[in-house]
N, C-alpha and C positions, 0 to 999 in steps of 0.2 A: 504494500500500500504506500502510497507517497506520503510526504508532507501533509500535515492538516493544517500548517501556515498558510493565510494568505501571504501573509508579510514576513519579511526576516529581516534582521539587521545586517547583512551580509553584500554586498553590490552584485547589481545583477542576479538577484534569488529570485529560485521561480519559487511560484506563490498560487496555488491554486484556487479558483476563487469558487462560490457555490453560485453560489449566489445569484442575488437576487430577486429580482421583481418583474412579474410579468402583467402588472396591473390587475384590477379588480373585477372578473365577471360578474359585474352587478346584473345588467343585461339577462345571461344565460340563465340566472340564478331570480331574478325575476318573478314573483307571485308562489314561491318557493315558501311552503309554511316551514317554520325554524320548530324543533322542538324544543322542549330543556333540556341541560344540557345533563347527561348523567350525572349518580351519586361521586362516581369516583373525581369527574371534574369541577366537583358545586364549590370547593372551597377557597376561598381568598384568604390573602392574607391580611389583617386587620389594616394595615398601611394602603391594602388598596380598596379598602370597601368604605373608605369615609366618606363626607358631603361630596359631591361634584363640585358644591359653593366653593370648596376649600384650594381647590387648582384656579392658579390664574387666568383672567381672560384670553381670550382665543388669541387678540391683538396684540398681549404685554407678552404671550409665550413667542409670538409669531416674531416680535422685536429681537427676543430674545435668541432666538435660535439664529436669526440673521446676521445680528452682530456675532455672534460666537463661529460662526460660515467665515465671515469676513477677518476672523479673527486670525483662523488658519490659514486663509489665502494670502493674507499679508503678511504672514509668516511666509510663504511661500515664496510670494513674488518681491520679497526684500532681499532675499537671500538663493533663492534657485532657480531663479526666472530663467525658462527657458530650457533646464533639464526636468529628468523623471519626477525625481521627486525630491522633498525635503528634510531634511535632519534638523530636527527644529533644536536641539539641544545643541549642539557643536555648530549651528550655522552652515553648516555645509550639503552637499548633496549625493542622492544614488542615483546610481543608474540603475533602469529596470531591467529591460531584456538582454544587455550584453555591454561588460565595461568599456567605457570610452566613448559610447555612444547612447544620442539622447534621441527622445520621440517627442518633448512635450508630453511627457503622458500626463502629469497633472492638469496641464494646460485642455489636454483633449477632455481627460475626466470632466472636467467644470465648466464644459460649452455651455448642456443646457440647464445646469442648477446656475451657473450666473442670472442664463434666462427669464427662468422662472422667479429668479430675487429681482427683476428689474434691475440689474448692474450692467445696464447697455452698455456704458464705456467699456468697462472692463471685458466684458465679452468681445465685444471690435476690438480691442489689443489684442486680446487670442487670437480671435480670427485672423489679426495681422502676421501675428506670428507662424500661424502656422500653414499660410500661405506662401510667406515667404522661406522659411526655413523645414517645416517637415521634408525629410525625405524618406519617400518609398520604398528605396530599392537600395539601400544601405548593406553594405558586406559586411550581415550579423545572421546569427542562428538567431530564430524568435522563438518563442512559445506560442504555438498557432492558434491553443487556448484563451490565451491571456489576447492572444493580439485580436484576436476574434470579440472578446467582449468588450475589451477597453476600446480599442482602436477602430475597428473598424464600426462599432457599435457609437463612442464619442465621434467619428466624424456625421455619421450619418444622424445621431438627433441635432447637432452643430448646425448643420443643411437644414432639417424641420426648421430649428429654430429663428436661423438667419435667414434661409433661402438665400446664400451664398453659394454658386454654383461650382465653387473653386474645392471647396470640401469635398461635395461630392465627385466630381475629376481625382483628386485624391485617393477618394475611400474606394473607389472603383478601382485604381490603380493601384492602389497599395493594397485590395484582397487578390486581384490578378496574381503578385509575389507571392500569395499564400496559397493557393489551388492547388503548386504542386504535391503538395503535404496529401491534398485528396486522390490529385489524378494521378500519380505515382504508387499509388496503394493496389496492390493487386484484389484487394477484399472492397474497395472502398471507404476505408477505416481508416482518415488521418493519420501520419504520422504525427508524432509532438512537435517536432520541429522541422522548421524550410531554414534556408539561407534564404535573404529576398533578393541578394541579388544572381548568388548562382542556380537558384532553384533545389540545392542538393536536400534529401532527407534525411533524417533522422529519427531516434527515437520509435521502434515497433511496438513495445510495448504501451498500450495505450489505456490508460484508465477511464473507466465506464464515462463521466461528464465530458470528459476530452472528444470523445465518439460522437458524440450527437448536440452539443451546446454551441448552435450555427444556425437552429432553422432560420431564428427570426432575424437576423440582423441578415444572412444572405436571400431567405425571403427577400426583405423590404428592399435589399439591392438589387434584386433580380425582379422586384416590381417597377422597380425607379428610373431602372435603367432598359427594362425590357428584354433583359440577354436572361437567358433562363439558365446559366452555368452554374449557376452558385448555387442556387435551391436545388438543383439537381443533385450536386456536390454532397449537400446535407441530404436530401435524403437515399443516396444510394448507402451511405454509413450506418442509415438509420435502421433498414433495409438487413443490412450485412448483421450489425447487430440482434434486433427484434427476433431475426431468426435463428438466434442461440439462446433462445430462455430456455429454462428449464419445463419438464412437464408440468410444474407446479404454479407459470410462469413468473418466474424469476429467475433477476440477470445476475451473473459474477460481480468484480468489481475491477477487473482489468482484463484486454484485451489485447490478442495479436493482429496486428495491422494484417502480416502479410499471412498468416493460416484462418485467423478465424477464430483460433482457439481461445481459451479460457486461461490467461498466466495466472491469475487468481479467484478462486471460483465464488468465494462467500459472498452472499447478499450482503452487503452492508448499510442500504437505504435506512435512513435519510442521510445516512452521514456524505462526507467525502470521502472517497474522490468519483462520489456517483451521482452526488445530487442533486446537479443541475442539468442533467440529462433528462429526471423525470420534469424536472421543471420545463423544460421547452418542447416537450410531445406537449404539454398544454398551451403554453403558449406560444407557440408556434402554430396549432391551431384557434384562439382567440385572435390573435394578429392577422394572419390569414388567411382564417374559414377552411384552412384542410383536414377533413375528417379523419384521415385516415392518422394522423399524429390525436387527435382527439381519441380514438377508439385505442392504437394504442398506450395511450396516457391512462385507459381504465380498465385495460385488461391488466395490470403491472401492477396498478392502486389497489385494485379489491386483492392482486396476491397479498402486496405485502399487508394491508389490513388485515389480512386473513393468518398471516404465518409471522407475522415480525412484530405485532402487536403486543406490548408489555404491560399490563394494568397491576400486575402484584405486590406494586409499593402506593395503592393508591393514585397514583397519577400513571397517563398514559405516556409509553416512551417504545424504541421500537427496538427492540434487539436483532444481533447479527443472527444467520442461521446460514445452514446448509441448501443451496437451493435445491438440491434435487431431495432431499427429504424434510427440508422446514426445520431437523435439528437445532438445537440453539448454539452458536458457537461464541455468543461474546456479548458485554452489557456496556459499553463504551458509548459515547454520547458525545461527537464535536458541537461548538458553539454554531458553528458553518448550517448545523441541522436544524435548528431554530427558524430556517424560512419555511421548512416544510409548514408548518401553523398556516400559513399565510395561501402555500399553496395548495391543504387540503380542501381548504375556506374557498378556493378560486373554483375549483375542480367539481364542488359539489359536494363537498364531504363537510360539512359544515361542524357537526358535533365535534368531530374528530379534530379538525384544525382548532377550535375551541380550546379541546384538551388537551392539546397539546404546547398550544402557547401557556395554559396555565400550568402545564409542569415546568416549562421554564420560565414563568413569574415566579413560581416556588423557589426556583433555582436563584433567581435575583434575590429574593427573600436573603438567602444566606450570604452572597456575596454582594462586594460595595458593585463590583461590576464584574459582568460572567468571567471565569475562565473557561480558556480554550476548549478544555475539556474536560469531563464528568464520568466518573462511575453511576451512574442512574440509580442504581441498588441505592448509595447511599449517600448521592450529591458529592463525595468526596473530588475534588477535583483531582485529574491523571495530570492536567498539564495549566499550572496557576498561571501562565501568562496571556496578556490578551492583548490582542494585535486591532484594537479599534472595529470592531466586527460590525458591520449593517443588519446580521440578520433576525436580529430580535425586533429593532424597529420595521423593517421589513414587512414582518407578518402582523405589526402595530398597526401599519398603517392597510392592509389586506385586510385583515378582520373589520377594522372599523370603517372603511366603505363598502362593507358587506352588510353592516347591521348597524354602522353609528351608535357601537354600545359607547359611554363613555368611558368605562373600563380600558380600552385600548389606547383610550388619551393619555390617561392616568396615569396609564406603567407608562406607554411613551416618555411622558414627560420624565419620571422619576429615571426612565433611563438616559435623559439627556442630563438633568441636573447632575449624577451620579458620574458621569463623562467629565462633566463638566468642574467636578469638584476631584475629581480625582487624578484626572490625565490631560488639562489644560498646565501647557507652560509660557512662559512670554512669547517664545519664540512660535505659539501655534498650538496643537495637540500632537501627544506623543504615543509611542503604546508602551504596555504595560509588559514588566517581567516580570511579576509576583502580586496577583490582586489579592491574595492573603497575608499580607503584611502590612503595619501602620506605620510609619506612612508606606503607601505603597512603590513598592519599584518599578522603577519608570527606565525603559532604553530610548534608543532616538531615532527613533524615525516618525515621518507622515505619511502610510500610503495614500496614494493617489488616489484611488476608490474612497476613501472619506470625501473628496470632494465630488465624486457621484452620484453618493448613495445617504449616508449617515444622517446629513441636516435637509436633505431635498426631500424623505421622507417624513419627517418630522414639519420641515416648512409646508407640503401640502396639507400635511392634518391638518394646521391651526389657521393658516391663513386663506384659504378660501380664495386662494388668488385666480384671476381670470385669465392668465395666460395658461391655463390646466382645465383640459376636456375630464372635469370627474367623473361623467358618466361611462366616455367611449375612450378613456386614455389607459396606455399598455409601456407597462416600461419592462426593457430586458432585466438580466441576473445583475448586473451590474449598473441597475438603477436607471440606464437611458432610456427615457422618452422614446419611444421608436411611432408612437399614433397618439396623439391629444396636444399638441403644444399650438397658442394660438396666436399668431403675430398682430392679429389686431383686435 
């Protein structure tokens, strides 16, 4: 299994990301009676079941979250204007996909959350910037993962946003250098990594999210632009995969590019390094109406509700197992899994996604903010550091345009202030190397994905801004706007 980092303090660390957001089927879900929600999920913790009175106005939270956006970006752009990313402690910077060379990838991250805050200036500097200086075809190995959600997903809501035609000539151009990853695969199963400028591959072994986490962003490029390459691309992988479940349907958690086979066979859903694979069979059909990514998004769902489902500690959580007999092989819990809440809520599963964000409220319960990772048995955390993670807010803001309970605000918030009191330093926000310790230990870094994901999920709860379609707007794993951004 890989990394359950997204982030690492190391230059150029790949970082796998889950993540995400694929927007809210309110739509689908539609005239849909809710029941209550089982006994095993009724319970709050006293800290969330107080007045609604007692949370700030929609407008003093909405202030609040912007300024503390702005906080990090000016950390940013004081000090690493123009590379990946920032080290807000030492003032200095990372590179992401490969040392010595930059993408702007913060600058791509925060096209459209600039957007959406109304920072027109500062969005026209990006865009300036990375008009002028992004290059495409740069002599580096990518991660065709990472490049897939940041990059080619940040230019393309950039384009929604601006309707700057220059992004898009880019984004088209810079997934061109990453095709070979697909069209070089005798299975159709990505490799991990291209060169963009030689084409060469790498990397066969391929973990289950790396397989299929493309529909929507090469979708929406392949609607944009009219060439049907790239959605083809994702779903002939999707294709190659789907038809190695097991009889019980359920998939491994890592695959061979070039046989097919199975290099790791355990179901590990919801965790990493699979989880965003289930997330974009839905949202890749909510985005663009393809049934056949909808159907299988619930033939996988009802498995693993059926075989992976954990209620024995009173809260629901999902254990690892054997696919081919549903065995139990593991009780391990990433923080990265926390979006599923959000995506059973989207999918139709409503009670379930319920339940599952309030095992991880319970989980906030005991820490100031999540770690990485959990024993579920006993909340004990396996790995105390936390790397600024999206996906708790994620399914905050999923659930709560699913039913506008206020409950989703509530944690929301307390997990922005809890950020906020914990892992703010002058120089921006940092992540955590031990959220069990007072004070806690802090390393230095800012991913870039904080300025995608973290406060642009948070800023739509509270603010009600009109530049966001809430009823028909869809955002990828990595928080971009791919349908609902409105320029006027």
């Amino acid at each position: 299994m890989r990394p359950l980092s997204r982030a690492s303090q190391e230059p150029a660390a790949w970082r796998p990301s889950r993540r995400t957001l694929l927007g809210a089927a309110a739509t689908a879900l539609a005239g849909t009676a809710l029941t209550p929600l089982p006994a095993l999920a009724a319970g709050r913790s006293r800290s969330m079941t107080g007045d609604p009175a007692a949370l700030p106005g929609d407008a003093h939270i909405t202030q609040q979250v912007h300024a503390e956006f702005l906080h990090g970006w000016h950390g940013y752009t004081s000090t690493a204007w123009g590379y990946d990313e920032v080290r807000p402690v030492s003032g200095t910077h990372n590179d992401f996909f490969a040392a010595g060379k930059t993408f702007g990838l913060s600058i791509v991250e925060a096209l459209d959350t600039l957007f959406l805050m109304g920072e027109d200036r500062e969005l026209a500097r990006c865009c300036d910037w990375i008009e002028q200086h992004f290059d495409p075809a740069q002599d580096a190995d990518v991660h065709v993962f990472e490049a897939v959600i940041r990059l080619v997903g940040g230019l393309l809501a950039g384009y929604l946003a601006t309707g700057r035609r220059k992004l898009l000539m880019l984004c088209r151009e810079f997934t061109d250098h990453l095709l070979p990853a697909f069209t070089s695969s005798p299975t159709g199963i990505p490799y991990t990594h291209v060169n963009l400028r030689t084409g060469a591959v790498s990397g066969p072994n391929v973990p289950l999210a790396e397989a299929g986490t493309n529909s929507m962003e090469f979708g929406l490029l392949s609607k944009l632009t009219g060439d049907s390459r790239y959605y083809d691309a994702s779903l002939r992988a999707y294709r190659a995969v789907i038809a190695k479940r097991s009889s019980l349907d359920l998939l491994g958690t890592s695959i061979d590019a070039e046989t097919g086979r199975w290099t790791d066979t355990d179901s590990t859903a919801p965790n990493p390094p699979v989880d965003s694979f289930y997330e974009y069979l839905w949202g890749g059909y909510a985005l663009l109406g393809d049934t056949r990514l909808r159907d299988w998004y619930r033939t996988l769902t009802r498995a693993i509700l059926r075989h992976q489902s954990d209620t024995s500690t009173g809260h629901l959580w999902f254990r690892q197992v054997d696919p081919a007999t549903g065995a139990p092989t593991g009780t391990s819990q990433s923080e990265l899994a926390s979006f599923y809440a959000g995506l059973l809520g989207k999918g139709g599963d409503l009670r379930d996604g319920a339940a599952y964000y309030r095992s991880w409220t319970a989980a906030l319960d005991r820490y100031p903010v999540l770690p990485e990772g959990l024993d579920y048995r006993t909340l004990e955390a396996t790995d105390k550091g936390n790397q600024l993670r999206p996906e708790y807010p994620n399914s905050s803001f999923d659930l709560w345009r699913l039913t506008h309970d206020a409950f989703y605000k509530r944690t929301a918030y307390r997990y922005f202030t809890a950020m906020r009191d914990n892992l703010r330093v002058p120089g921006g926000y940092t992540i955590a190397t031990d959220v069990t310790t007072t004070p806690m230990g802090r390393g230095d870094l800012l991913p870039a994905y904080w300025f995608a994901e973290n406060y642009k999920y948070l800023y739509l709860m509270f603010s009600g801004t009109r530049r966001f379609d809430y009823r028909n707007g869809y955002l990828s794993t990595e928080g971009k706007v791919l349908r609902g951004l409105r320029r006027s």
